[in-house]
Backbone bond lengths (Angstrom), bond angles and torsions (degrees), N, CA, C in turn:
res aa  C-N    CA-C-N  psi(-1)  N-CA   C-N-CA  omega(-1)  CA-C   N-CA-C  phi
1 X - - - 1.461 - - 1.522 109.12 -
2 X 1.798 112.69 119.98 1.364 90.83 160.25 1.711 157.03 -62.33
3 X 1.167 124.27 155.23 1.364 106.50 157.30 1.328 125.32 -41.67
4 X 1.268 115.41 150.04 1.701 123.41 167.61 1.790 111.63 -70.58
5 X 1.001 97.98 136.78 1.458 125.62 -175.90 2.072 90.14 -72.27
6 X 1.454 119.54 93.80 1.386 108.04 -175.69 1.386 107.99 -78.63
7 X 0.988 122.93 -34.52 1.765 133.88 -178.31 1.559 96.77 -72.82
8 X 0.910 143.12 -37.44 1.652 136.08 -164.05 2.224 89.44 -96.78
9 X 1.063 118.11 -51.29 1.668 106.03 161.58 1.374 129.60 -28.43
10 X 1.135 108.40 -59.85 1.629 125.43 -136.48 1.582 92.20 -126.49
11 X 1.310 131.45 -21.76 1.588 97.00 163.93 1.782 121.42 -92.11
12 X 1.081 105.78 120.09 1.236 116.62 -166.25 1.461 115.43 -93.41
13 X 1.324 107.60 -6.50 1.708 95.44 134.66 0.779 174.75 -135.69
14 X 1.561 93.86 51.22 1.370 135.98 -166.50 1.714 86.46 -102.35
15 X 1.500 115.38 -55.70 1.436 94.45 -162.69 1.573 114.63 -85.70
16 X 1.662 95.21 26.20 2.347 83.03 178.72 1.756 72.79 -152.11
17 X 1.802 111.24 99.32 0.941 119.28 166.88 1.724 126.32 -58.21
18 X 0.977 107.89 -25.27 1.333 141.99 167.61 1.610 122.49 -44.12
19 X 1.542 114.33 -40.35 1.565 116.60 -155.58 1.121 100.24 -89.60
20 X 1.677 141.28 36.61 1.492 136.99 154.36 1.715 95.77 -66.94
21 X 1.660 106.13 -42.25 1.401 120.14 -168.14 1.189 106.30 -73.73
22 X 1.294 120.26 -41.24 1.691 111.34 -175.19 1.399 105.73 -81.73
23 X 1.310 121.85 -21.38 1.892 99.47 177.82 1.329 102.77 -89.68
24 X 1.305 133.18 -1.60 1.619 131.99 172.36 1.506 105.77 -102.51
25 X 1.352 123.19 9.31 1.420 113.43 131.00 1.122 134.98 -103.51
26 X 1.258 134.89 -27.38 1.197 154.44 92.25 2.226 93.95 37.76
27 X 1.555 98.83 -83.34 1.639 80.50 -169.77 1.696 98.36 -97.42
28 X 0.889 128.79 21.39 2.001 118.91 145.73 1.764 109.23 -85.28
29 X 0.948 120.16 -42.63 1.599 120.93 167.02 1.735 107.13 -43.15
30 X 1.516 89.45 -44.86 1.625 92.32 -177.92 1.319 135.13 -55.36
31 X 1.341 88.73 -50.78 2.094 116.28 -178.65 1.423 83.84 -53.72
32 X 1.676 106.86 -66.78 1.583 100.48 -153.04 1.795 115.40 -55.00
33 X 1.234 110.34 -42.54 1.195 107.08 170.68 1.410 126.94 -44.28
34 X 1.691 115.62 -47.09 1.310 108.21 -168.42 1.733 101.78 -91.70
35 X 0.621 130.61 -12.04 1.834 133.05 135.79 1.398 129.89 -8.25
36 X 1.445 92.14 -59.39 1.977 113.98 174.88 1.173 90.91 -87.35
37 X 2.026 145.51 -54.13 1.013 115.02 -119.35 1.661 68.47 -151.21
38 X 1.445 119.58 104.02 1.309 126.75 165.05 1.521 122.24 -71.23
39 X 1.391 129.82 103.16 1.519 115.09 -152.28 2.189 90.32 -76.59
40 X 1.414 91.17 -172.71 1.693 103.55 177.77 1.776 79.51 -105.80
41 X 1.562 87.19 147.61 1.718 108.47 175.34 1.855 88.73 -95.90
42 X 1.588 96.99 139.81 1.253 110.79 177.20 1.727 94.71 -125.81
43 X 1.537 122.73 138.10 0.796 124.83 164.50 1.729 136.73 -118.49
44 X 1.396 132.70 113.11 1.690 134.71 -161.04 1.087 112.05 -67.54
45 X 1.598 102.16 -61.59 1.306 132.99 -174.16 1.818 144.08 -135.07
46 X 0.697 127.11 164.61 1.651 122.93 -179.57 1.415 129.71 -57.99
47 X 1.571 113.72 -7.46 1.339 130.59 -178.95 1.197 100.35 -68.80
48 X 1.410 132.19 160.75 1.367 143.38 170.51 1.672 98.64 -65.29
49 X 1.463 114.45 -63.75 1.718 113.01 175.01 1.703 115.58 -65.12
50 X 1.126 125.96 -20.75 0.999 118.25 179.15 1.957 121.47 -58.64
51 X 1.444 118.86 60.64 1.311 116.33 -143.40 1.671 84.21 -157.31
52 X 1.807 98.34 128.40 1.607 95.85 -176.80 1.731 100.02 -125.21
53 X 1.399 111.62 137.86 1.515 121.68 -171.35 1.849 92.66 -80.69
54 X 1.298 111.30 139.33 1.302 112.17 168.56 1.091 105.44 -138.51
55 X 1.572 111.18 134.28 1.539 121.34 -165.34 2.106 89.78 -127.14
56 X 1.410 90.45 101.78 1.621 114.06 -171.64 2.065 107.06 -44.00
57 X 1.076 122.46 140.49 1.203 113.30 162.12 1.749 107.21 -99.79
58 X 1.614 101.72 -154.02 1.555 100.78 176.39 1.678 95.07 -142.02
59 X 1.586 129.11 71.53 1.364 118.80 -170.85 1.710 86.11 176.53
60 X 1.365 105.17 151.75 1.285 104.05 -155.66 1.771 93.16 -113.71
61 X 1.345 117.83 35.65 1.556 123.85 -163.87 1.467 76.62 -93.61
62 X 1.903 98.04 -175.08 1.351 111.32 162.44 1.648 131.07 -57.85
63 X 1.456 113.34 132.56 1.381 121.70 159.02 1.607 108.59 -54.75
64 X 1.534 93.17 138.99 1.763 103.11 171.02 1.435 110.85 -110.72
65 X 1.426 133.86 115.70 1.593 147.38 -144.54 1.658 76.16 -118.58
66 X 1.429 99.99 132.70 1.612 97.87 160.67 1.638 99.32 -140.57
67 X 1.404 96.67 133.30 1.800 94.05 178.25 1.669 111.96 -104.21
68 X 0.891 103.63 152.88 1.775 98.97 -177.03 1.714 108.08 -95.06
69 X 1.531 89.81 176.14 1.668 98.24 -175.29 1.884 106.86 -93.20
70 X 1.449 76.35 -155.72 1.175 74.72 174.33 1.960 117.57 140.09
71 X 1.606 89.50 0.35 1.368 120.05 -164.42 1.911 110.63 38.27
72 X 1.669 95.99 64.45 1.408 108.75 176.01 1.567 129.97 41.55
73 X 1.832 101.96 22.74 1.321 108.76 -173.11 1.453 117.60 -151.14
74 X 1.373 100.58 -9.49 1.642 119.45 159.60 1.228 140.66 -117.29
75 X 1.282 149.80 145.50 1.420 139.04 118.16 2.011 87.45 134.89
76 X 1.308 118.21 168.21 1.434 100.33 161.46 1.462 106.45 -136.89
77 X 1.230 123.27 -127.58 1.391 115.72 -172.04 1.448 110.16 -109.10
78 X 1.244 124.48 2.99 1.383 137.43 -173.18 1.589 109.77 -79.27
79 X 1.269 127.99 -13.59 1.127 146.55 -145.12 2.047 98.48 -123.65
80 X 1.187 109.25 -13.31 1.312 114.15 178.06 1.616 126.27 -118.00
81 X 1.067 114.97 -12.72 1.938 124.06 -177.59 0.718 97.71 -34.52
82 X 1.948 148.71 -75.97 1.038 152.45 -174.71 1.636 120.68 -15.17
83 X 1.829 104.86 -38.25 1.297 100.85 -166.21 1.619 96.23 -88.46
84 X 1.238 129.35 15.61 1.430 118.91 175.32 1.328 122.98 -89.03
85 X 1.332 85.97 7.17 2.079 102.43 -162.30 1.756 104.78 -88.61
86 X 1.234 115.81 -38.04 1.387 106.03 155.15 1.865 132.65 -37.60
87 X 1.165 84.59 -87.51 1.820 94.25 166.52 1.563 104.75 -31.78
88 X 1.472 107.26 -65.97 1.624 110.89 179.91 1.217 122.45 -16.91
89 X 1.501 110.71 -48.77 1.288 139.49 -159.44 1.909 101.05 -62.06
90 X 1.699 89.45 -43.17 1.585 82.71 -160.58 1.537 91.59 -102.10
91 X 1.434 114.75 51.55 1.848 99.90 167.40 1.638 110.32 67.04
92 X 1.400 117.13 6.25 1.753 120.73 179.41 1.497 109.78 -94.75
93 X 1.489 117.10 115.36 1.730 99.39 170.97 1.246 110.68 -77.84
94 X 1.185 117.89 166.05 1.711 143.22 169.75 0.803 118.73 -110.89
95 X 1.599 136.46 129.63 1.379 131.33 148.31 1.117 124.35 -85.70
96 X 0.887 151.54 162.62 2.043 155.09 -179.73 1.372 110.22 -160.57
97 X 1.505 103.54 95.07 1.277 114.38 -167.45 1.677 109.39 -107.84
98 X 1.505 121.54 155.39 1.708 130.34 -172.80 1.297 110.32 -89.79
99 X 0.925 145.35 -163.41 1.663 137.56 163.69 2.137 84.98 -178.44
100 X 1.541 95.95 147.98 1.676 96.08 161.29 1.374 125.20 -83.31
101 X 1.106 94.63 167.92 2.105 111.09 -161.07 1.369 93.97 -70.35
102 X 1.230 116.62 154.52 1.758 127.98 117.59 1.257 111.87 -82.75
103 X 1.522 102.76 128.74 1.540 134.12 50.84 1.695 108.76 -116.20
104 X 1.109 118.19 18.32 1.507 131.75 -177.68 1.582 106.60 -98.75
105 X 0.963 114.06 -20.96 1.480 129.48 166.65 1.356 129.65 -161.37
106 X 1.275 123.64 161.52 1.429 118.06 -145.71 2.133 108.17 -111.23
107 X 1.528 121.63 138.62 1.260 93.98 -178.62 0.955 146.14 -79.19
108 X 1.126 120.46 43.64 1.600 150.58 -163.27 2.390 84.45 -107.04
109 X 1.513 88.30 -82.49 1.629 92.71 165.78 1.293 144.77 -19.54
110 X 1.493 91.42 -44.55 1.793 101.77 177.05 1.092 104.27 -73.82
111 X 1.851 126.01 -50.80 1.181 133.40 -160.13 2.089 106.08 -58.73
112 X 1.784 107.60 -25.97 1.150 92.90 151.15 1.414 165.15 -81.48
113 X 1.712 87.14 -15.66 1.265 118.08 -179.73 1.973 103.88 -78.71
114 X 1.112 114.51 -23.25 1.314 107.64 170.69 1.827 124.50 -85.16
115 X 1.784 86.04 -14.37 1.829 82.13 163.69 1.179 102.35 -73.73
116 X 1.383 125.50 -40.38 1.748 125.43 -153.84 1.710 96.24 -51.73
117 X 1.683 95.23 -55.89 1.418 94.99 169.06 1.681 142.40 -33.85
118 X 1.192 100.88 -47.48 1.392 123.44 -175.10 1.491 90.90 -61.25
119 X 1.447 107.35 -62.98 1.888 111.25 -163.41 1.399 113.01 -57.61
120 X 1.488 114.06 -25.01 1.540 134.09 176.65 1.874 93.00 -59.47
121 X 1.119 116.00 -60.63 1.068 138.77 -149.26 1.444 93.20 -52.63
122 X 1.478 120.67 -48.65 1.849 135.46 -147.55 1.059 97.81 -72.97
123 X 1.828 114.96 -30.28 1.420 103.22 179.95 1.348 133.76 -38.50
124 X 1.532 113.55 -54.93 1.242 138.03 148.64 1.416 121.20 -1.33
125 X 1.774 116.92 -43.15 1.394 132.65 -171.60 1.546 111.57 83.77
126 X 0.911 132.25 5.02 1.398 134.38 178.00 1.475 110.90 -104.41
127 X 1.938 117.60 155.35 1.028 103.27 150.45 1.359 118.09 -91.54
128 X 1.719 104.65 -169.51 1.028 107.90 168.06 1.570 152.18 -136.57
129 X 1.029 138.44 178.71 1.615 132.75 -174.25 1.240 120.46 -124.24
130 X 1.644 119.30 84.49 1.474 113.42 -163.08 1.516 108.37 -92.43
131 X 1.255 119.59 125.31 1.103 142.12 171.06 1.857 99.10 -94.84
132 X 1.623 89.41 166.79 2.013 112.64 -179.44 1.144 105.04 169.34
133 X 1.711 95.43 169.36 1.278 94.53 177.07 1.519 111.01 -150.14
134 X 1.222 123.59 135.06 1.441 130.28 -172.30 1.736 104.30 73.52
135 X 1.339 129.82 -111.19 1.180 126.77 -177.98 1.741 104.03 -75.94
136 X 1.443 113.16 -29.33 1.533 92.10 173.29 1.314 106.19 -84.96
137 X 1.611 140.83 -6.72 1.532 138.50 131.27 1.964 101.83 -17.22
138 X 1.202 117.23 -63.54 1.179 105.27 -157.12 1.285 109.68 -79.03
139 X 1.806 115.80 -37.46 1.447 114.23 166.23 1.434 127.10 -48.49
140 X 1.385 118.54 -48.56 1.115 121.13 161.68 1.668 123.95 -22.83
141 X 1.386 120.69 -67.30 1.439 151.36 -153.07 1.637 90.06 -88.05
142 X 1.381 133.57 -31.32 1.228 135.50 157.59 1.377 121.94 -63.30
143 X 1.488 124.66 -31.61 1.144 132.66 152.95 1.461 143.88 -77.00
144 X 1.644 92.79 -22.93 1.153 88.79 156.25 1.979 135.70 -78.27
145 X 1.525 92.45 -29.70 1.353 114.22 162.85 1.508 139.87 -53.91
146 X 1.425 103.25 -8.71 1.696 132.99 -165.01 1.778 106.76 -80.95
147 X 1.395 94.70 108.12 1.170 87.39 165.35 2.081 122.03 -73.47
148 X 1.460 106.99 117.48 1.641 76.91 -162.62 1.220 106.84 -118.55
149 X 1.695 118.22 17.29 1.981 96.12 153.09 1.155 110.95 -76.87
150 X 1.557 126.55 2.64 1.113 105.63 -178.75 1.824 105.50 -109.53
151 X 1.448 116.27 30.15 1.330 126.93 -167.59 1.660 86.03 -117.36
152 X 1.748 110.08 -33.45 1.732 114.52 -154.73 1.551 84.35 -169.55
153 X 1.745 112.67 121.29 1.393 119.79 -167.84 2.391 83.50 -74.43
154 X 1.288 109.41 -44.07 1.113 125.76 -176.21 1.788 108.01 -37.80
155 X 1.497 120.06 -48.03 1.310 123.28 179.01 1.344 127.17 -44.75
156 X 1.090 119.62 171.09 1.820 117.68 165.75 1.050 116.62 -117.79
157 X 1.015 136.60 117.85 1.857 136.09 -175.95 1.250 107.43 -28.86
158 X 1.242 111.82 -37.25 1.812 112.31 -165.98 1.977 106.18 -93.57
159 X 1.468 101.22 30.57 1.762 97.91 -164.38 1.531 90.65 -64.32
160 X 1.344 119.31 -19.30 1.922 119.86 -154.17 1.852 74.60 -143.73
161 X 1.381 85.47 96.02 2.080 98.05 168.36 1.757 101.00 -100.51
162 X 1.141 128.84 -7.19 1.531 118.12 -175.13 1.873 99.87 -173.88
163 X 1.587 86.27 141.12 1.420 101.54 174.77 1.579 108.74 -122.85
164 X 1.785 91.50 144.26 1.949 88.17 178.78 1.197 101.21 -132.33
165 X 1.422 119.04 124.09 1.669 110.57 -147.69 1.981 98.17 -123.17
166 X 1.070 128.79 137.95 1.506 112.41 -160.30 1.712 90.86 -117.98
167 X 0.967 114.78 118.87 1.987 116.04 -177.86 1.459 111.43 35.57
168 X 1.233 104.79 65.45 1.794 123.46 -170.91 1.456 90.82 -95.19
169 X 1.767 97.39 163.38 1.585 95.37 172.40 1.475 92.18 -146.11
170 X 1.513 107.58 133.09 1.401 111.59 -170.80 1.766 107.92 -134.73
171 X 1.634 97.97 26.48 1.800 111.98 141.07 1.185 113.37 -147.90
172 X 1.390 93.94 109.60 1.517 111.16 166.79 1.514 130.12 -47.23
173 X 1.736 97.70 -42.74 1.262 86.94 177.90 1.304 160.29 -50.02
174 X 1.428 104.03 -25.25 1.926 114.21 157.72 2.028 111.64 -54.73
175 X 1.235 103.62 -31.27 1.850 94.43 -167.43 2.170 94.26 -71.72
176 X 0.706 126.14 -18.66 1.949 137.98 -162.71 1.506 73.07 -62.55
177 X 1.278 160.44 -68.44 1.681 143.42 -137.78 1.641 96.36 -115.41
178 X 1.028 128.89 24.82 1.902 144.44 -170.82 1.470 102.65 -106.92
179 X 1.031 119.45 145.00 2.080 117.31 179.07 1.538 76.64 -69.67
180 X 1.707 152.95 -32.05 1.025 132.28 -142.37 1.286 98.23 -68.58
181 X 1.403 135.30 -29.98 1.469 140.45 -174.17 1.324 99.46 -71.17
182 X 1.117 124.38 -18.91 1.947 101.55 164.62 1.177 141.64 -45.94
183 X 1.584 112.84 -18.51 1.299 116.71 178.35 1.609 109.22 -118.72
184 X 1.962 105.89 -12.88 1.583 94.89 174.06 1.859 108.56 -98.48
185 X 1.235 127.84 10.97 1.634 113.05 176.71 1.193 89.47 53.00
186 X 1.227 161.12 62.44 1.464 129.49 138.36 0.986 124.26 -92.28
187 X 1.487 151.70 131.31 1.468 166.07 174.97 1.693 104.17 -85.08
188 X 1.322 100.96 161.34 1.626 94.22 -174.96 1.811 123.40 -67.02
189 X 1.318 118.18 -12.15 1.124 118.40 176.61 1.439 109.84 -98.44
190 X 1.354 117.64 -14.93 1.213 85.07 173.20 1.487 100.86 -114.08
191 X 1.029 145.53 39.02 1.835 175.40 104.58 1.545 73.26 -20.58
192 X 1.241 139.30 -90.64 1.157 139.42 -111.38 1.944 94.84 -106.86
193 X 1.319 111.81 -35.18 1.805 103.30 176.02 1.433 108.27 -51.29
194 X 1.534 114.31 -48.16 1.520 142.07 -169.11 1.757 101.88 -58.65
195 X 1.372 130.77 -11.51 0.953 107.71 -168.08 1.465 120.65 -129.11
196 X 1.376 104.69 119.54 1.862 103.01 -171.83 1.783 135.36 -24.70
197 X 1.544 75.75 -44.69 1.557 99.67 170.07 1.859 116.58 -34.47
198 X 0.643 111.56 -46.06 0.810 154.59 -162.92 2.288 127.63 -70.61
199 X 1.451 91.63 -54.55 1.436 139.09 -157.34 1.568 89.04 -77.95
200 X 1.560 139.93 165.33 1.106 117.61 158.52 1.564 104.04 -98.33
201 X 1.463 92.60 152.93 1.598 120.52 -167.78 1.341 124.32 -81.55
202 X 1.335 107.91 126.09 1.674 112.57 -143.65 1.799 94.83 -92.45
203 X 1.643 97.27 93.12 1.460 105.41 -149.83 2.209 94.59 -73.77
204 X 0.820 118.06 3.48 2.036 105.22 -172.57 2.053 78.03 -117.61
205 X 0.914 131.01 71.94 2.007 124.43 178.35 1.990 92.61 -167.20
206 X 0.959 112.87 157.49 1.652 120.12 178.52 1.610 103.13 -109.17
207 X 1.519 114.65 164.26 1.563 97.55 170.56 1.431 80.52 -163.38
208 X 1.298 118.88 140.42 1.453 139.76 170.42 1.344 113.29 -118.28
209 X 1.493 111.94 137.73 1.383 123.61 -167.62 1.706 94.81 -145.31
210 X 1.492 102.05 101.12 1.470 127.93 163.41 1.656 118.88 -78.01
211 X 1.284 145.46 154.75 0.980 150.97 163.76 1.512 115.73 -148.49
212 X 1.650 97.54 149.34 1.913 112.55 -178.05 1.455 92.87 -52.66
213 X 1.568 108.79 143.54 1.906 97.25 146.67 1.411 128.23 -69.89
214 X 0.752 110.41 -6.02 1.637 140.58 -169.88 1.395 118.51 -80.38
215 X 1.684 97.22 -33.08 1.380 114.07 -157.37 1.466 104.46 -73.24
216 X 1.761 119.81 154.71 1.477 114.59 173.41 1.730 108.81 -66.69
217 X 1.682 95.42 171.06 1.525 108.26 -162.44 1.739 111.58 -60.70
218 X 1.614 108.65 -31.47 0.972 107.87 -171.06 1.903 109.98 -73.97
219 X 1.149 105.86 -34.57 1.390 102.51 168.43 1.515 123.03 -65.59
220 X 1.353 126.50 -6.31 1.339 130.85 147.50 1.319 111.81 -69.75
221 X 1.254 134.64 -39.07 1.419 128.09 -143.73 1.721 86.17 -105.52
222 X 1.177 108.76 -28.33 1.375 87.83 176.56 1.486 131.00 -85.05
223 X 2.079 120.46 7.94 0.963 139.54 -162.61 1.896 85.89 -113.53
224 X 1.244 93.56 -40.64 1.832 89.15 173.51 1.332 126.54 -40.66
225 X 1.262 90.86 -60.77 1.575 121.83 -159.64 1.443 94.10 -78.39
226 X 1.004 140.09 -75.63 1.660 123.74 168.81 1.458 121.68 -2.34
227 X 1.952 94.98 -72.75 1.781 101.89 169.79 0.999 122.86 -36.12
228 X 1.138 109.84 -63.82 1.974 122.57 -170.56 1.314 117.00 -53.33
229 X 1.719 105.70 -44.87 1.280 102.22 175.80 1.855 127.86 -68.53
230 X 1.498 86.02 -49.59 2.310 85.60 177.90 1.273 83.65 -78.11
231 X 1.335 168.63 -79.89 1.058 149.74 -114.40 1.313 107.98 -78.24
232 X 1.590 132.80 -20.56 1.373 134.67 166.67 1.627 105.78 -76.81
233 X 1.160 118.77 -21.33 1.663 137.24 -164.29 1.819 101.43 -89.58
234 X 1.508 116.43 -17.34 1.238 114.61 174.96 1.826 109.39 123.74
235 X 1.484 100.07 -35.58 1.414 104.46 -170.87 1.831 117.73 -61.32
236 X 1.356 129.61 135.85 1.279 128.12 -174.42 1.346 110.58 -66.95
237 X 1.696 120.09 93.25 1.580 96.78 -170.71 1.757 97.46 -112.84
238 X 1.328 108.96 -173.87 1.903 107.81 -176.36 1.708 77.77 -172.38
239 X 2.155 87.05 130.84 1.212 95.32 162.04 1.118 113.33 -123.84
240 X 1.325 120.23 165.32 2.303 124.72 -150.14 1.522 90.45 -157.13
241 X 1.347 100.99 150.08 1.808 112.58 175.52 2.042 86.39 -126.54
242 X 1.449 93.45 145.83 1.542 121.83 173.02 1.395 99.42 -83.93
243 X 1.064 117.35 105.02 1.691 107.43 179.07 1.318 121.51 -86.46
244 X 1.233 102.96 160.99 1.707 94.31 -147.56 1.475 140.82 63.76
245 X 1.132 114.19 9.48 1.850 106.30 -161.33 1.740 97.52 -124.97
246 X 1.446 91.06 149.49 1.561 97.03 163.49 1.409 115.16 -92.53
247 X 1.395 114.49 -158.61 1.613 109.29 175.01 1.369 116.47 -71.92
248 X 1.760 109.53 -21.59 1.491 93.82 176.55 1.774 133.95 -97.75
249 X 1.326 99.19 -2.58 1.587 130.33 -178.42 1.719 94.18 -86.66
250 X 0.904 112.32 -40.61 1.730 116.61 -159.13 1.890 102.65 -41.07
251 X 1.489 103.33 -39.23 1.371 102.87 171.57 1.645 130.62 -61.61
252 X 1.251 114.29 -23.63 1.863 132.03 -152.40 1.422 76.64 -48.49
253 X 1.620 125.05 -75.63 1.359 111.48 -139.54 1.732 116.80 -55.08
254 X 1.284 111.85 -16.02 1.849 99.52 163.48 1.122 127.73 -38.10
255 X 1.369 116.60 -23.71 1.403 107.95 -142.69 2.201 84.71 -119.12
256 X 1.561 96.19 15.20 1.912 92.38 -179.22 1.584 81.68 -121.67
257 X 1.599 105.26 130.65 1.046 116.66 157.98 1.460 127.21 -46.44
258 X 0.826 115.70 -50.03 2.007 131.97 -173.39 1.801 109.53 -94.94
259 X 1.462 127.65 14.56 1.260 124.43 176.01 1.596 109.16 -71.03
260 X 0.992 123.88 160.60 1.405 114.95 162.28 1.694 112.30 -62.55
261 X 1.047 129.99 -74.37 1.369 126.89 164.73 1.765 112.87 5.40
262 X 1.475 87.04 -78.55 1.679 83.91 -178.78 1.600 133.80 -83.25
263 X 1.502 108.75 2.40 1.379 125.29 148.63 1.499 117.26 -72.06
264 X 1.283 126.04 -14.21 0.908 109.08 -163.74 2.133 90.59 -111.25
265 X 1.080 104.07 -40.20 1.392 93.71 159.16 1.715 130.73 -58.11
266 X 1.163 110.94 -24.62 1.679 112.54 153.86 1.386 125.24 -54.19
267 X 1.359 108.95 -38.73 1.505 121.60 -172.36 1.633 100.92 -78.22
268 X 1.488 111.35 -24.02 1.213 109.30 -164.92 1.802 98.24 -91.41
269 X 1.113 113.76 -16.07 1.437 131.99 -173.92 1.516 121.48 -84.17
270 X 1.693 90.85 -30.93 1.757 100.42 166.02 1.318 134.43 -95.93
271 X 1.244 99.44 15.90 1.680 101.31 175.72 1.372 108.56 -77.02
């Protein structure tokens, strides 16, 4: 059997010739959204991106944090508001937070800059429910994995009780021989520190790992293999395919009140 073709997998936009169009609706959905629905600026850190949009709910359950993709080197959070309008719907706030690129910083970095976030987040008094998708798939699953009194003696282990991760990838190591590693430097060990997979598995927390149907094999296998692994480790995991969707559609249903997706992040919101 051959090896997998990692460059013909994993660049995703090569295989949806299409997504110049879907991320340029993607940020007109956006404008228009934050138009009606002016989020609160939350701020982590001193970076210009270091800045998280919060679109308020009315219920004192968990916040749902969703980080975007972008394979840790594109796009920021301006490009996503729209998808907060689901949750919105049911009285759930959202956060949608920015983080800086690689090759300007490394993903070791981001993965901190999204705790800073998180801890930003607690202020609030709530926990929380971090959702992503693609590389914020992996941030997510990094956050949920965080041990964080030892990030903030002040935190509660349970600040991140469930992750919902949408075509996440939580082993790096296939992208290290990918042009995608042009902008992250990663070498195989640290491919492999960087990756949840990896991390020990925060066996009493849930974590859901959705994927496009659309999506290449390796982005299944890498939503598999997650499950199998914490879910043998204790952790509550469930894996789901977006039907119909490629990697860049896989998100739409956030932004429908009544999708399964975002019913099922309510449920995850009302515990």
């Amino acid at each position: 059997m051959s090896a997998p073709d990692y460059e013909a997998e994993y660049n995703n936009r090569a295989r949806v010739p299409e997504n110049p169009a879907l991320i340029a609706g993607w940020a007109r959905d956006a404008v228009a959204h934050r138009e009606r629905h002016v989020p609160r600026l939350v701020r982590y850190g001193s970076g210009t991106r270091n800045v998280i949009d919060y679109f308020p709910g009315n219920h004192d359950g968990p916040i749902v944090v969703f980080i975007h993709g972008g394979y840790w080197q594109a796009l920021d959070n301006s490009f996503f508001s729209h998808l907060a309008g689901g949750l919105n719907a049911h009285g759930i706030g959202v956060a949608i937070p920015s983080y800086d690129l690689c090759p300007d910083v490394s993903v070791d970095s981001i993965i901190g800059e999204m705790r800073e976030a998180c801890r930003e987040l607690a202020r609030l008094g709530q926990t929380l429910v971090v959702s992503g998708h693609s590389a914020g798939g992996h941030l997510a699953a990094c956050m949920l994995a965080t041990d964080w009194p030892a990030v903030d003696a002040s935190l509660p282990r349970d600040l991140v009780a469930s992750a919902y991760c949408i075509s996440g990838l939580f082993d790096l190591g296939p992208l290290v021989e990918t042009s995608i590693n042009r902008a992250l430097h990663l070498d195989a060990a640290a491919a492999r520190a960087a990756s949840p997979l990896f991390w020990s598995p925060p066996s009493d927390k849930s974590l859901d790992a959705v994927v496009g149907e659309n999506e290449s094999a390796e982005y299944f296998r890498q939503s598999r293999t997650i499950v199998d692994a914490w879910g043998a480790a204790g952790v509550a995991t469930r894996f789901g395919v977006v039907a119909g969707a490629n990697h860049f559609t896989a998100i739409a249903p956030l932004a429908d009140p009544g999708s399964p997706m975002v019913l099922r992040l309510k449920q995850l919101a009302s515990r």
